[in-house]
C-alpha positions in Angstrom: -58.5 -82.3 63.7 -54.4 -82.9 63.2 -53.5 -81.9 59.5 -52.0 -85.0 57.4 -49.2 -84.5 55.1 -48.1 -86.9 52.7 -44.3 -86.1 51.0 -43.0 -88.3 47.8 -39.9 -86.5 48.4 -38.5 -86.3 44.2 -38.1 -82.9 43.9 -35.5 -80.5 45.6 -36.2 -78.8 48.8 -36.7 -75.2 49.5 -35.5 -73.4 51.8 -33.1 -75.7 53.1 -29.3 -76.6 53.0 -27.5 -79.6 52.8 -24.1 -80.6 53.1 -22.9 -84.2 53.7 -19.2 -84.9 53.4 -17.8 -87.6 51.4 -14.3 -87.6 52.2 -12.3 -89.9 54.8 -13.0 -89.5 58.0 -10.5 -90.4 60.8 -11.6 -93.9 62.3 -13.1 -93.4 66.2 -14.1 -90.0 65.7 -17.1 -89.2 68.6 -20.4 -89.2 67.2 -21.1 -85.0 67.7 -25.2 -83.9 66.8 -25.7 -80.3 67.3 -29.6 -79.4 66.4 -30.8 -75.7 67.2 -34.6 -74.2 67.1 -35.6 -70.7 67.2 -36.1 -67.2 65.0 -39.4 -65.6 63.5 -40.1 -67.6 62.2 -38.7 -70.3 63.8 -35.3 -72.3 62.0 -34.4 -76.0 62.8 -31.0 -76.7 62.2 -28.5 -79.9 63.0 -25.1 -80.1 62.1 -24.0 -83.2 62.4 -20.7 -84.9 62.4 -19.8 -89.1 62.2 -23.0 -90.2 63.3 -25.2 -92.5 62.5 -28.5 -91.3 60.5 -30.8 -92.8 63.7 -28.5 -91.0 66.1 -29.1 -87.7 64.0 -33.2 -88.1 63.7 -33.3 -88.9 67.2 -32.1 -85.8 68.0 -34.1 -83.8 65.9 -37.1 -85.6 66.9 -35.7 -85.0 70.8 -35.6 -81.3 70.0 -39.0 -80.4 68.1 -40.9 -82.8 70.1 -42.0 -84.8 67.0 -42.5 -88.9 67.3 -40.1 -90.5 65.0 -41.0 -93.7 62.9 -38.3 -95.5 60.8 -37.3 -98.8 60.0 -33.8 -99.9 58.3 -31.2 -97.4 58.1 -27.8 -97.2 56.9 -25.4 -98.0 59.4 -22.6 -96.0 57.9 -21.6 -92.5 60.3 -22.7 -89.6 58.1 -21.6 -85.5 58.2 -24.5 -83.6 57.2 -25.4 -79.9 58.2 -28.8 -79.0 57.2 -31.4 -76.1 58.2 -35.3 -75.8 57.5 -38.6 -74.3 58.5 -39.7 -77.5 60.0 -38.3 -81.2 60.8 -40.5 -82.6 57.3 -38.3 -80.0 55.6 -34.3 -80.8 57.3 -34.7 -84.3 56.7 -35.9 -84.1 53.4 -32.3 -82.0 53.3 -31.0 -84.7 55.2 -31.7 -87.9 54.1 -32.3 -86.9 50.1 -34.8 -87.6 46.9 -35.1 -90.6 47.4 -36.7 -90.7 50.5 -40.7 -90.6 51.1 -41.6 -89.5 54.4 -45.1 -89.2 55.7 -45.5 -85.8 58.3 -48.4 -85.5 60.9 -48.6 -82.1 62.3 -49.2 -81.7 65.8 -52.6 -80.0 66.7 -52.1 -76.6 67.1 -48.0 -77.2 67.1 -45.7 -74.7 65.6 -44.6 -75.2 62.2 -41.0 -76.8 63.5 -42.5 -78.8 66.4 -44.7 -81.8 67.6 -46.7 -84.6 65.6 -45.3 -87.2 64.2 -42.6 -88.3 61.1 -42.4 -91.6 59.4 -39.0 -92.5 57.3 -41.0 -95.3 55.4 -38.6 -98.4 54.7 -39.2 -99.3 51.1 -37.5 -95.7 50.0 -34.1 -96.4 52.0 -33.9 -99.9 50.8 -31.5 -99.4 47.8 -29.5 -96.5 49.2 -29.4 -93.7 51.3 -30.1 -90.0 50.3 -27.7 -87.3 49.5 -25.6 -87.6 52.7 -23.1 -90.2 51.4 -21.0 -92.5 53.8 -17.3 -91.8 54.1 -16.2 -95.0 52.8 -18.3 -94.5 49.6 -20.4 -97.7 50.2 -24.3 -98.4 51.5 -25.1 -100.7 53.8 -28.7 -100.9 53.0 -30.1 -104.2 51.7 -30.2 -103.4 47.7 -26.2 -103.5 48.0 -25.8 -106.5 50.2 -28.9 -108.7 49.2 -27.5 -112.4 48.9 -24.3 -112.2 50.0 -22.8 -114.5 52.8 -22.5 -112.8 56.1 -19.6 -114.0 58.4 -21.5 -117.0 60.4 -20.3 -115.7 64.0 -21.8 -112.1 63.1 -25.0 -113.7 61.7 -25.1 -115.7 65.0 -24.2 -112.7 66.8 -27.7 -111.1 65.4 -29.6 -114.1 65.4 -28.8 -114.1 68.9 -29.6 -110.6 69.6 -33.3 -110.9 67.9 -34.3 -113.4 70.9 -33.1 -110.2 73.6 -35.2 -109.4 76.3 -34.5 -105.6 75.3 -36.9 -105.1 72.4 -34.7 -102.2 71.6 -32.2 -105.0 70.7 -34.8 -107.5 68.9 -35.6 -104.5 66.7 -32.1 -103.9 65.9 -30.9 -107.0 65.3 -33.8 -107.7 62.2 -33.1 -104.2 60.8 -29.2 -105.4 60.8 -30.3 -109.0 59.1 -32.3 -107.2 56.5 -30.1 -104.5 55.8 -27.7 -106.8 55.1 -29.8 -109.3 53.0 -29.8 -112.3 54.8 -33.6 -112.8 54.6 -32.9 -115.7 52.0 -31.3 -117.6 55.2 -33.6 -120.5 56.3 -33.0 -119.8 60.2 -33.2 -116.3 59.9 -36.3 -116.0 58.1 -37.4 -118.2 60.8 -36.3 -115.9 63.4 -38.3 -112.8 61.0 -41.6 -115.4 61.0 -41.7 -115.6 65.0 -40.9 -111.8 65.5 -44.6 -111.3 63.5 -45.8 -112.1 67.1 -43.5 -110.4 68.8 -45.5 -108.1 71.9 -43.3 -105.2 70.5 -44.8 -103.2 67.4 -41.5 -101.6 66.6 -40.3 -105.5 66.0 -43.5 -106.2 64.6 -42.7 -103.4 61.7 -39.1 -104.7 61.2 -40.5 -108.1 60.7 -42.5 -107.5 58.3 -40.4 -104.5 56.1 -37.5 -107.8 56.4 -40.4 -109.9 55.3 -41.6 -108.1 52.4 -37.6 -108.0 50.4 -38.4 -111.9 50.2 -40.7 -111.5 48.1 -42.9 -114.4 46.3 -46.4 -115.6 47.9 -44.9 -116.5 51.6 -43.9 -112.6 51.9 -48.0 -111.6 50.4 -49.1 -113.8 53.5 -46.8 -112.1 56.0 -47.7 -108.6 54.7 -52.0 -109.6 54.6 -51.0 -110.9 58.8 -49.4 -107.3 59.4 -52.4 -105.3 58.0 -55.0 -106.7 60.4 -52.4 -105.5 62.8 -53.4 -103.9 66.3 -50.5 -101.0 66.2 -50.9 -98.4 63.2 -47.4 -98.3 62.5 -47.2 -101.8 62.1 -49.8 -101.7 59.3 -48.1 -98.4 57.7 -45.0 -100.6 57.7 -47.5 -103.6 56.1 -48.6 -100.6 52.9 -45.4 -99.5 52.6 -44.2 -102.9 52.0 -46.5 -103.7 49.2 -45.2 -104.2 45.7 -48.1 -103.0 43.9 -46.8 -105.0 40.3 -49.4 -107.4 40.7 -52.9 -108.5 41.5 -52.1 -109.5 44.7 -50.6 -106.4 45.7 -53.2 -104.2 44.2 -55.7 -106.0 46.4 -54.0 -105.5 49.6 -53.8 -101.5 49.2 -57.6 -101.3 48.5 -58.0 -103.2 51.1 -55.8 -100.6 53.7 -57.8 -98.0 51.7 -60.6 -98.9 54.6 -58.1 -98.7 57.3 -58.7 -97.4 60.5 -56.0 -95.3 61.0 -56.1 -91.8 58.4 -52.0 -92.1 58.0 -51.9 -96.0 56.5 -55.0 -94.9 54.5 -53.2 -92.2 52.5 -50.1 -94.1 51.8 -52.3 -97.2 50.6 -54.1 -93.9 48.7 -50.6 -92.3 47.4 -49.5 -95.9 45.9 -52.4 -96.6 44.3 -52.5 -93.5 42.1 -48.6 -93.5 41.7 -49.5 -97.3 40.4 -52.2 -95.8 38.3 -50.2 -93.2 37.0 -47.5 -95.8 35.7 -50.4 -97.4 33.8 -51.7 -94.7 32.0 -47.9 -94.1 30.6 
């Protein structure tokens, strides 16, 4: 039986350290990720320097062993050196309070290795954690949302979501959300026929791009993704849920039946945080 650990990541971290630069850095520096595991008990560390947030949890998840999930991420390269008993723990150091991050311990794994990790996309959407961006700004959808993209870089993306590479289909949505063109006609066409993509990693970024629409069309595409075939997908689906309204309130109880133990505690998590709220 694998151990399930869910994380609303609002308080400070222990044992951990984190520290993200914030001054200039030279333009063309090389990406440089350094991550080390070992001790008794065992220490996972990276120290990180211009690189992008996905290069860094790549890395980490390369190391440990541990199946990273994650949608939209800010695009801006990062400096960050940040040590912990486990991979839940350094990129809670990492990627800051605002984050939630759901952690699956391996079966019988050791406390810094295997299992899986999911960055969910709603807690990135507004900003990134502590590690701040050297040009001070966010690239993540709550600081872009409706405003114009150049058109030969929206066509450049538009383009890239039809790819062969699903690597690149994935990409190019999480690129078109993150910089809030979702209001576009023709791209939320392009985010509509991704739903049925054969890729679940395209799937997800469909419907996390889907959801910052908002309105009834966006309920629709999130009610599609929860009768989804790939877990992830569906987590993506709960995560995405703006829990404000009847509507949204019926779609968690409904993943509270969900197959998969994961999408059932988030769907579990938001209800009482939405439950909480209302006794306030």
């Amino acid at each position: 039986m694998r151990s399930f650990r869910y994380s609303r990541l609002l308080l400070s971290m222990l044992g951990a350290l984190s520290l993200c630069a914030t001054a200039a850095e030279p333009a063309g520096e090389k990406p440089e990720v350094h991550v080390t595991l070992g001790g008794e008990p065992a220490v996972l560390s990276v120290d990180a320097k211009h690189a992008k947030l996905g290069q860094i949890i790549e890395a980490l998840a390369k190391k440990t062993g541990v199946k990273a999930h994650y949608g939209v991420l800010p695009e801006d390269p990062v400096s960050a050196a940040c040590a912990g008993e486990d991979i839940k723990s350094v990129m809670q150091c990492l990627l800051g309070s605002n984050a939630n991050l759901l952690y699956r311990a391996g079966k019988g794994a050791p406390s810094a290795s295997g299992g899986d990790i999911w960055v969910l996309g709603s807690s990135l959407a507004d900003g990134q954690g502590e590690c701040v961006p050297s040009n001070g700004k966010h690239s993540a959808a709550g600081d872009t949302a409706g405003k114009a993209m150049d058109p030969a870089e929206l066509k450049r993306f538009v383009d890239m979501a039809g790819s062969e590479d699903a690597a690149l289909r994935a990409d190019a949505l999480s690129q078109l959300t993150a910089e809030g063109q979702i209001g576009d006609a023709a791209v939320r066409h392009v985010f509509a026929s991704a739903m049925s993509d054969k890729d679940p990693k395209v799937r997800a970024q469909a419907v996390y791009g889907l959801s910052r629409a908002g309105g009834s069309e966006a309920m629709g595409f999130i009610q599609e993704a929860l009768q989804d075939s790939d877990a992830d997908v569906r987590l993506m689906a709960v995560d995405s849920i703006a829990a404000d309204d009847a509507n949204g309130t019926a779609l968690l109880k409904q993943a509270l039946n969900d197959g998969d133990q994961v999408v059932r505690e988030l769907a579990e998590a938001k209800m009482q945080s939405l439950e909480s709220a209302g006794a306030q």
